[in-house]
C-alpha positions in Angstrom: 255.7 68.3 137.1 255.9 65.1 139.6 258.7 67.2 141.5 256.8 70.0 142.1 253.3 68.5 143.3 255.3 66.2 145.4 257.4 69.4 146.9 254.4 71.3 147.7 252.9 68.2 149.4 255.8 68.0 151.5 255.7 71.8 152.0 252.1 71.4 153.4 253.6 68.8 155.8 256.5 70.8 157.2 254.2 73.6 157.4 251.9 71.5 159.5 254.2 70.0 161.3 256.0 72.8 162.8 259.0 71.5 162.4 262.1 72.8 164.6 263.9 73.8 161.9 261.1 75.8 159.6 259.6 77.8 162.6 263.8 78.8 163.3 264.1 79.8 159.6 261.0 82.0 160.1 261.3 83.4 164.0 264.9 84.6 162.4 262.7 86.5 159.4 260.3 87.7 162.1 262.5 89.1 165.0 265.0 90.9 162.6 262.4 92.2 160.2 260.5 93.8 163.1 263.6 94.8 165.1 265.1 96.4 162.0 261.2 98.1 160.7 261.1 99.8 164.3 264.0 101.3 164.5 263.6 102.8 161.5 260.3 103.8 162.0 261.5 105.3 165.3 263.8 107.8 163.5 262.6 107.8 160.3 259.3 109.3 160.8 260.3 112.3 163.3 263.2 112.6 160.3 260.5 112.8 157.6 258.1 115.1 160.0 261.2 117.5 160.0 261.6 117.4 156.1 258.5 118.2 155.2 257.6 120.7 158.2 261.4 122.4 158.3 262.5 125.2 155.8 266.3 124.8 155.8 269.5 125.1 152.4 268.8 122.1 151.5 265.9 120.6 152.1 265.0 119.9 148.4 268.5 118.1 147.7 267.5 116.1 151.1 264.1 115.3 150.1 265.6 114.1 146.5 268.5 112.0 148.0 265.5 110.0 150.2 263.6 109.3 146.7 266.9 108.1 145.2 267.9 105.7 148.4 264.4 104.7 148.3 265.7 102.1 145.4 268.9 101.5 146.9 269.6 97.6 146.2 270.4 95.4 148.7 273.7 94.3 147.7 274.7 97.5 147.6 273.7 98.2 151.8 275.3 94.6 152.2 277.9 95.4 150.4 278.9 98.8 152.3 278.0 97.8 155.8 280.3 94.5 155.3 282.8 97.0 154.9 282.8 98.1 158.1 282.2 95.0 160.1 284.7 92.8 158.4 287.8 92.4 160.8 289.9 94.7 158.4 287.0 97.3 158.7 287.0 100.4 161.0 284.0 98.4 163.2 285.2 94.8 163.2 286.8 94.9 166.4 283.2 94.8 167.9 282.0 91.2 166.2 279.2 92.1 164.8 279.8 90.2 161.3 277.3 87.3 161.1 275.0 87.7 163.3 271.4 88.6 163.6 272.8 92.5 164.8 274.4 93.1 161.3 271.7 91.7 159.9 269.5 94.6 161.4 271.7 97.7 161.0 271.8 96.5 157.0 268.1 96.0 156.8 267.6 99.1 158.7 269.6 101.5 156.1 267.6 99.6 153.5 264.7 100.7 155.0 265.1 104.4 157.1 265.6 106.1 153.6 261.7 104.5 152.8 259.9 105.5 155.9 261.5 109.3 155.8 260.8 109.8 152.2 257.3 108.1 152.1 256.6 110.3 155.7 257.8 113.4 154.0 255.5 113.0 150.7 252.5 112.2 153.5 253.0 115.9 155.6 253.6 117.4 152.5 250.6 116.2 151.0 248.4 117.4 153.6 246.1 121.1 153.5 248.7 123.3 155.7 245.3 125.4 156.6 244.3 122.4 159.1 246.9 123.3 161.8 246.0 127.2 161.4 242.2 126.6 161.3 242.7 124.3 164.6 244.7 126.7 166.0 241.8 129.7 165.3 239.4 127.1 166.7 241.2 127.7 170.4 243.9 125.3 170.1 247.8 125.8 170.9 250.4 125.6 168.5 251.9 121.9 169.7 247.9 120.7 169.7 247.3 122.2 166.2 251.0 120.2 164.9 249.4 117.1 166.4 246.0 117.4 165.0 247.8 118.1 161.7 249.7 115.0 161.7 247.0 112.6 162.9 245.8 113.5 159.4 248.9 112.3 158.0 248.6 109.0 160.2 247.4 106.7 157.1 250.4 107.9 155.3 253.1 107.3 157.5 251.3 103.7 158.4 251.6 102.7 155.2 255.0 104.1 155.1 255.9 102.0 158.1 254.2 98.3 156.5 255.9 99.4 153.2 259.4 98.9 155.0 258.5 96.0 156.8 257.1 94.5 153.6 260.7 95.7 152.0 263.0 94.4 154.7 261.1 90.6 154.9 261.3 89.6 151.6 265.2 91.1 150.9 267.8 88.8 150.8 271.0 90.4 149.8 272.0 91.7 153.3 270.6 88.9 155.0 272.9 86.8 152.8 276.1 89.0 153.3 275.9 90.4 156.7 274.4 87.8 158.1 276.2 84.6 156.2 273.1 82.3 156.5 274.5 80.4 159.3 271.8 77.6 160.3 269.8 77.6 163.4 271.6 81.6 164.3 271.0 83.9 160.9 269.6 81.6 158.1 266.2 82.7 157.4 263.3 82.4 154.8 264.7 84.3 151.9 268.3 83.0 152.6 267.0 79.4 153.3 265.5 79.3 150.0 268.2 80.2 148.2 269.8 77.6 149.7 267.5 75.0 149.4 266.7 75.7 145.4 270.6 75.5 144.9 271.0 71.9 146.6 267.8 70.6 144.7 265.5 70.3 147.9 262.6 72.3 146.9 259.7 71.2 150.1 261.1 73.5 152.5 262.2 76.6 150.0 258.1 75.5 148.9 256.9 76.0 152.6 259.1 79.1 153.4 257.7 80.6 150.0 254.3 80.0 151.0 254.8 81.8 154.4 256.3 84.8 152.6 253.4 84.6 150.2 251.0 84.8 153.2 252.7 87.9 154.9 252.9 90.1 151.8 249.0 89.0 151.5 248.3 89.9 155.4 250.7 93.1 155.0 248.0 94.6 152.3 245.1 93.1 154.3 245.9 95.3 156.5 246.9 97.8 155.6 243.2 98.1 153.5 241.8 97.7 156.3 243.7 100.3 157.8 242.9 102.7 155.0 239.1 102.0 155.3 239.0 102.9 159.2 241.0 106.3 159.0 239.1 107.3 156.2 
């Protein structure tokens, strides 16, 4: 039990410390994971708004595929978009292989499936007579579609934190797209890994501890969130 007290005394310290080499394992997690989340949330949502709002062949067998991908592992995204960025793939010619770009497009397919599908299930939850009561009240048609999805706002917020929540605590594309290259790709979940497999458990400790506090300040939030649109 020596190791471990003594590893999260240590953590404490690196956390405190700022050390150069913890805050670049975490700005890595930080500026993917957010660069990756909007994306997705920039075409997943209008994507989702569509499903739910668009009578199309198809839609069902679109909506279904979403709450398959939903679970899609990691590897498996790693796996496929290595694919194509590895110098015998149809993309490697552009270099993106190990580096924080790869990194995103992988997270991002993790992720767009999770935002459309939760966005979806949020419109489609929603009492269709509020855009054609607003409308009666005096309102146009494209005021009446907004008015109807500011009620879905709580849902597809909490879609959007669920696939930032999803992408920051992965690690198989971070691992395979973006090699875990120190001081350039490594970063919390990858450095953790690392550090458990060499033995050195004070900054895998402190890096734990950070992801600990964002999954704790991700459903702050988003309580808090729920309690003001309410």
């Amino acid at each position: 039990m020596d190791y471990i007290a003594n590893g999260l005394k240590e953590a404490l310290r690196i956390i405190f410390s700022f050390e150069r080499e913890f805050l670049s394992i975490v700005a890595v997690s930080i500026k993917v994971s957010f660069s990756s989340t909007l994306l997705a949330a920039i075409t997943g949502v209008p994507f989702g708004i569509f499903i739910a709002q668009k009578k199309f062949p198809g839609r069902d067998c679109v909506f279904t595929l979403l709450n398959t991908l939903m679970s899609l592992p990691t590897v498996v995204v790693g796996l496929m978009v290595y694919s194509f960025l590895s110098r015998r793939g149809p993309l490697g010619e552009l270099g993106l292989l190990y580096t924080l770009s790869a990194m995103i497009i992988g997270q991002f397919i993790l992720i767009f499936p999770i935002i459309s599908g939760l966005t979806v299930t949020a419109v489609r939850s929603l009492d269709k007579r509020i855009k054609t009561t607003v409308i009666s009240l005096g309102a146009d048609s494209v005021q009446g579609f907004w008015m109807f999805l500011r009620e879905a706002r709580l849902g597809i917020a909490a879609a959007i934190i669920a696939g930032f929540g999803r992408v920051f605590a992965e690690v198989g594309v971070s691992m395979m797209l973006g090699g875990n290259i120190k001081a350039y790709t490594r970063n919390i979940t990858t450095a953790i890994a690392l550090e458990t497999s060499k033995g050195e458990f004070a900054l895998g400790i402190a890096l734990g501890i950070v992801l600990l506090t964002v999954a704790f300040t991700i459903n702050f939030f988003l309580t808090k969130l729920q309690k003001r649109l309410k």
